[in-house]
C-alpha positions, -999 to 999 in steps of 0.1 A, spaced: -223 -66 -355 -216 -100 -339 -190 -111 -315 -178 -135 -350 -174 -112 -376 -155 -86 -353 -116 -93 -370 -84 -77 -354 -52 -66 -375 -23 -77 -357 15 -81 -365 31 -113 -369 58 -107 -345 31 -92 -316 10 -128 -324 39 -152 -328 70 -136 -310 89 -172 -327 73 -175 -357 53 -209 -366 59 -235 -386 40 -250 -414 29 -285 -413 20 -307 -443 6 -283 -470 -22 -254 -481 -58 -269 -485 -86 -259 -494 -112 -250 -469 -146 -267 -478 -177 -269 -467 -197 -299 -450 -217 -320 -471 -234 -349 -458 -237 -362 -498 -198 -377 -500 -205 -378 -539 -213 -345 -539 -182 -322 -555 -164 -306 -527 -175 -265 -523 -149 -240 -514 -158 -220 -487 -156 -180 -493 -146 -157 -465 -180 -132 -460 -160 -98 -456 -136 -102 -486 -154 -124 -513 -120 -141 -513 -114 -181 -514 -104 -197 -477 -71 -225 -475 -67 -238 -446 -34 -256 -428 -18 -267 -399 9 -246 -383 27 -248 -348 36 -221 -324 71 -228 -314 68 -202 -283 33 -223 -273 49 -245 -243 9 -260 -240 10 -293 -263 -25 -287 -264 -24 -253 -278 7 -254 -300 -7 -264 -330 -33 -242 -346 -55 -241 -378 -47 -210 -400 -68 -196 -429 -56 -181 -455 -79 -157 -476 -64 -153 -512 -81 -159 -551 -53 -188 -557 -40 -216 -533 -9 -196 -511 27 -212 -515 52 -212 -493 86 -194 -501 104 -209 -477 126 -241 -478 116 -272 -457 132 -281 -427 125 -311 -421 98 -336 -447 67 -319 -447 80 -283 -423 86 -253 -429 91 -221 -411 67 -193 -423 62 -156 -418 26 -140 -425 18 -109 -438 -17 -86 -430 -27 -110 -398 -58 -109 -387 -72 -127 -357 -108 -136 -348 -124 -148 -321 
């Protein structure tokens, strides 16, 4: 097995000790196509068979600008909505469940 299949379970609280925060919304993740006409493809995670979304979420505890913002992908057969309420336009503070990090 590869180095970039390899896939960690981890809890939220060990990964993001104050939480993250969503911002903007849930996309899909698609794949590159140099055609710009050509209908966008969803990308499928390999292990699950499941449907990726992608979106942008800071790490409040990151004090790195660089490194505070991160891409997440979320694995799930319909687009993932957040329950929580925003915070400020476009915000929102989020808890994940079954995280799994890879390298």
């Amino acid at each position: 097995m590869a180095l970039k299949d390899l896939r960690f379970n981890v809890a939220f609280n060990e990964a993001f000790e104050k939480g993250l925060v969503l911002v903007g919304e849930i996309e899909p993740d698609t794949e590159y196509n140099q055609n710009r006409n050509a209908p966008a493809r969803q990308k499928v995670d390999p292990v699950t068979g499941l449907r990726q979304w992608k979106a942008t979420a800071t790490n409040p505890a990151e004090t790195n600008p660089k490194k505070s913002s991160i891409q997440v992908i979320f694995l799930a057969d319909v687009a993932p909505v957040p329950s929580t309420p925003e915070v400020l336009p476009g915000m929102r503070s989020i808890v994940l469940e079954n995280v799994t990090l890879q390298p």
